[in-house]
N, C-alpha and C positions, 0 to 999 in steps of 0.2 A: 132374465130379469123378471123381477115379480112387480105389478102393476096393482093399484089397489081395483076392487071390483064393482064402486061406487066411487059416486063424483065426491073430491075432497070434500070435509067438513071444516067450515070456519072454527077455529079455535083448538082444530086437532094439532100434534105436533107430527114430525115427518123425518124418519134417519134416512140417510143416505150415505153411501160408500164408494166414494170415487176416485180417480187419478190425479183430479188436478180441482183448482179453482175455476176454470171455465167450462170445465164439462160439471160442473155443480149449477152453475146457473142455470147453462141449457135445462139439463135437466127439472130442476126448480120451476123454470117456467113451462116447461111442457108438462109437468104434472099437478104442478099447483095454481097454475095462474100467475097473473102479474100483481097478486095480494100477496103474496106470501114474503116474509121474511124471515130471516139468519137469525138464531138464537145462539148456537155456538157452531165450530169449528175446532176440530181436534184431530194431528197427527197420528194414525193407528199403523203400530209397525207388523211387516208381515210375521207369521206364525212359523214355527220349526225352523228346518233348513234353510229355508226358504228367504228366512229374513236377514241373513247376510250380505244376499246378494241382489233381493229387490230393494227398487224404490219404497218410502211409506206410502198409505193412502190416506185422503183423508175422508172422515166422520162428520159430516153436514149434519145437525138439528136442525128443521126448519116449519116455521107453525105460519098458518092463515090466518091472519087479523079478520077478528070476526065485527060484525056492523056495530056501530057504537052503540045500537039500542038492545045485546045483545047481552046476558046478565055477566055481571063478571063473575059469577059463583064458581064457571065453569073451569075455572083457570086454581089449581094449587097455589096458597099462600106460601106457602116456602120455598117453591122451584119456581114459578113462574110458568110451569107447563102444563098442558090442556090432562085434564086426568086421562084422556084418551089415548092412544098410541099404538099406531101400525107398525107392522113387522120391516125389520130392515131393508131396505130396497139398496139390491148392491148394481151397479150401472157398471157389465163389462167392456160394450162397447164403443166405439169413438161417436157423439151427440155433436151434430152441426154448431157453429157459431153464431151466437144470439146477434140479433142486429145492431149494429153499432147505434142507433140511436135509440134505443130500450136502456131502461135504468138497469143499471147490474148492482145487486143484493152487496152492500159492503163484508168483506170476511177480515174476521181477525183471526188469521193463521200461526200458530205454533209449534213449528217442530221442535220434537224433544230431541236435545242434541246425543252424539253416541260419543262417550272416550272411548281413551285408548283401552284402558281397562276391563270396561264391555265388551268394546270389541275382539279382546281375547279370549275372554270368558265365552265368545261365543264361536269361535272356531274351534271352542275343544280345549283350551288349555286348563288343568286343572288349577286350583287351589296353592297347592305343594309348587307349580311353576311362576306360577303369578308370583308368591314372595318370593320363590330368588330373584327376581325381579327390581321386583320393588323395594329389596333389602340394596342394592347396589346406590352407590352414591351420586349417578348421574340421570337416576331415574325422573326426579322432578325435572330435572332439560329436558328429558325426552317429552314429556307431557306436555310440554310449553312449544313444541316443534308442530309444524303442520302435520293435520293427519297421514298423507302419505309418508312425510319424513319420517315422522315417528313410527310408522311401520316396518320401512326400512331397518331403522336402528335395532328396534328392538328384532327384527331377525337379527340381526349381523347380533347382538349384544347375545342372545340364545344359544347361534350357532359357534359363540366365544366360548362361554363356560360350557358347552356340553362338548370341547373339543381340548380341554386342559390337559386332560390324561396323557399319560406316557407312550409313544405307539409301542406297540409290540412287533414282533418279531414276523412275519409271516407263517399260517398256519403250516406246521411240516408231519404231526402225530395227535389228532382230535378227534376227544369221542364226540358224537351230538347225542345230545341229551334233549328230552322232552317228556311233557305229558300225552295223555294218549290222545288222538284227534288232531294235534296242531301243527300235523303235515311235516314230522321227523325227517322220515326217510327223503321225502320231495326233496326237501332243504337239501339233505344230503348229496341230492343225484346234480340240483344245481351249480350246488359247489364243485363237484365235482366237474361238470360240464367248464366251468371258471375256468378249472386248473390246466382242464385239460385244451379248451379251444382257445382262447386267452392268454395263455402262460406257457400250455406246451411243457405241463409239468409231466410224469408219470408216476406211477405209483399203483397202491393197492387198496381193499377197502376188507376189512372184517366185519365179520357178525355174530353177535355173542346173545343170548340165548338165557343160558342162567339156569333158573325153577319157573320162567312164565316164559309165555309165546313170543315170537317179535318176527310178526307178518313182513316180509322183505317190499310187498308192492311190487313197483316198477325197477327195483333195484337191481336184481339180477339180469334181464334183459337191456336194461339200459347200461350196466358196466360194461356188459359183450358188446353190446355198440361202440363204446367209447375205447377197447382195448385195456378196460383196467379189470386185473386179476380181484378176482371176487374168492373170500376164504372165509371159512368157518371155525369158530375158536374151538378147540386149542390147535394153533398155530403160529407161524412167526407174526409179532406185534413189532417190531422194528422193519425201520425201511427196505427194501430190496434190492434197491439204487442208490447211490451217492445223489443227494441232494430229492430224492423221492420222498413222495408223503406215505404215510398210512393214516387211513380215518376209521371209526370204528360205527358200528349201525349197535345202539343197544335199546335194551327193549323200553318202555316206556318207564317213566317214572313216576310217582305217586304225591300227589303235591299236598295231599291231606292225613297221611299216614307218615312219617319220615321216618318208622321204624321197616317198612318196606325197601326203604331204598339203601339200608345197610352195605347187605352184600354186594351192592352195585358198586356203593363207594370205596368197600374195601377192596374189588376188586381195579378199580380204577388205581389205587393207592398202590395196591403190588404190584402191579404192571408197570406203573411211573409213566402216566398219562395226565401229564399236567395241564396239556392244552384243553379245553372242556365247552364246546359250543353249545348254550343253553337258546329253544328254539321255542319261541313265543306264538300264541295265535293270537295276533290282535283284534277281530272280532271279537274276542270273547269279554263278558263284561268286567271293571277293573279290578274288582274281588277276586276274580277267578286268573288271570294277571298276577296277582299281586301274589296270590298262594304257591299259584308255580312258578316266579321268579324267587320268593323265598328259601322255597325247596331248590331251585338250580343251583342258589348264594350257597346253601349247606351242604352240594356237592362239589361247589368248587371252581364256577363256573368263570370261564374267563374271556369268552365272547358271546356275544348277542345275536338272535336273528331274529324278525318280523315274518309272519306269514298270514297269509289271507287278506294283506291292505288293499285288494280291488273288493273285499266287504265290506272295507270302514270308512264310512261317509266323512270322521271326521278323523284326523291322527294327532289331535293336537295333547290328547291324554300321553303320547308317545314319549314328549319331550321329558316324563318323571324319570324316566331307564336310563335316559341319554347322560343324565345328570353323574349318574357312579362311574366313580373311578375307577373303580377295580373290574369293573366288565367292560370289555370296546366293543360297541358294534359292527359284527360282521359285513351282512347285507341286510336289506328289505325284499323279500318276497312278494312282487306285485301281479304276479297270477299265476296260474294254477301248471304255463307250461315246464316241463324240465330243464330244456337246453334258454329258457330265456327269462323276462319278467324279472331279473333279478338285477338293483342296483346298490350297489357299493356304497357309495357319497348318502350315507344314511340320511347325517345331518342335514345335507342341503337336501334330498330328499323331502326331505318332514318338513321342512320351514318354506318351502315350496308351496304347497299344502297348503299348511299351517296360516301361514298371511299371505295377504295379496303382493303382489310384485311391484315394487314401486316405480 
């Protein structure tokens, strides 16, 4: 805490930044004297992340009435405030309780209240989610419910329409698709892990290659682990078991070029590989999102996956994906290991997240 380095001056004004209204007084009087009064009070919310989940603080002005023989010249005609003014004094720690029989400075305290509104806008939800929202016919009830309720709702109302789609079939012959970076193959080895500890499926995994590189990673070692045959195209692209999958490792895709990723589609297209898992980094900012889900849509893609969400402080940009029909989301990848960190329940995932629990 910063202290001023002379004894106050009558007529100066004084900010302070505190927890509450009685550690303002305290303070007040141990820095000012028992002259000093309130000129305003004002709710200040906290800054970044931070302010969703703290308290406000509040903004004390407070000036020393100076002796009545004292010119008034020193005081601003328009504000009312001493032309003088000291740097902020922010009070972090807890200040004893003034005496109960000491006069305590009157406050007129104003919190600015938060809607519902705000308060999605600040977990992340974009633009694009707020109007579906706020286009649905029973959105004014919700605003008129108490804040927790209304929170509630509007999860459950979110995880309604991003849950319309038709389910599909269980994945049994899917390439993963990706741009470069956003932890392709990982995705891959998890899924695999899925089938394999989980389900007790069996099956095979290909990798295809083309005219550019496609680094396997952990893949090869991690299939020997798990007992699944690892292959190299050209080979068989159908199952090798009744009721087995085959998944496919291809190399990266180009979310800025789409005349790159031709011969990927066309080979997707002669093989009749319709399942097509397009695999998101959601750290990345939503431009860059947006480019390589467009490029996934113009190859065809028919399921979704998240990776990198132990980088994304907030997921609520998430809910725009959730929204398309025609893609279902797979899983979310919530860290970085193989055999784990991956959950299913996308939707209730992200709205976990996303709002508080009521």
């Amino acid at each position: 805490m910063s202290t001023p380095d002379q004894s106050p001056v009558p007529g100066t004004c004084y900010k302070f930044t505190v927890r509450s209204a009685d550690e303002a007084v305290a303070l007040i009087r141990e820095r000012l004297g028992a002259n000093a009064r309130v000129l305003s009070v004002r709710s200040v919310e906290p800054k970044g992340f931070r302010k969703f989940f703290s308290a406000p603080r509040l903004e004390v002005i407070a000036q020393i009435d100076a002796p009545e023989t004292s010119p008034a010249a020193t005081e601003s005609p328009a504000s009312g405030y001493s032309s003088s003014f000291t740097p902020e004094i922010s009070e972090e720690a807890a200040l004893p309780e003034p005496a109960s029989d000491e006069v305590r400075p009157r406050f007129n305290i104003q919190h600015t209240p938060i809607g519902l509104t705000d308060l999605l806008r600040r977990s992340g939800l974009t633009e694009t989610a707020l109007n579906r929202l706020q286009s649905g016919s029973n959105w004014r009830e919700i605003n008129c419910l108490p804040l927790h309720r209304a929170l509630a709702e509007t999860s459950r109302l979110l995880r309604e329409r991003a849950e319309t789609r038709v389910t599909r079939p269980p994945l049994s012959r899917a390439a993963f698709l990706g741009a470069a970076g956003v932890g392709r193959t990982t995705a891959l080895c998890k899924w695999l892990s899925v089938e394999v500890f989980r389900r007790a499926r069996t099956g095979h995994v290909v990798t295809i290659e083309f005219d550019r590189p496609n680094p396997l990673g952990p893949l090869p070692v991690f299939a020997e682990a798990l007992g699944v045959p690892l292959a190299h195209f050209p080979c068989e692209t159908q199952p090798a078991v009744p009721g087995g999958f085959v998944y496919f490792d291809l190399p990266s895709i180009s979310p800025r070029r789409p005349a790159d990723n031709e011969a990927l589609a066309a080979w997707l297209d002669r093989e009749q590989i319709n399942e097509r898992v397009l695999v998101l980094n959601a750290a990345y900012d939503r431009s860059a999102m947006r480019e390589a889900y467009a490029a996934g849509r113009d190859l065809g893609a028919t399921h979704l996956v998240f990776t990198h969400l132990d980088e994304l402080p907030q997921w609520g940009k998430l809910w725009d994906y959730l929204f398309e029909e025609d893609i279902e989301p797979l899983f979310i990848a919530t860290g970085p290991s193989l055999t784990g960190d991956c959950e299913e329940d996308v939707c209730g995932a992200i709205a976990r997240r996303t709002l508080p629990e009521a």
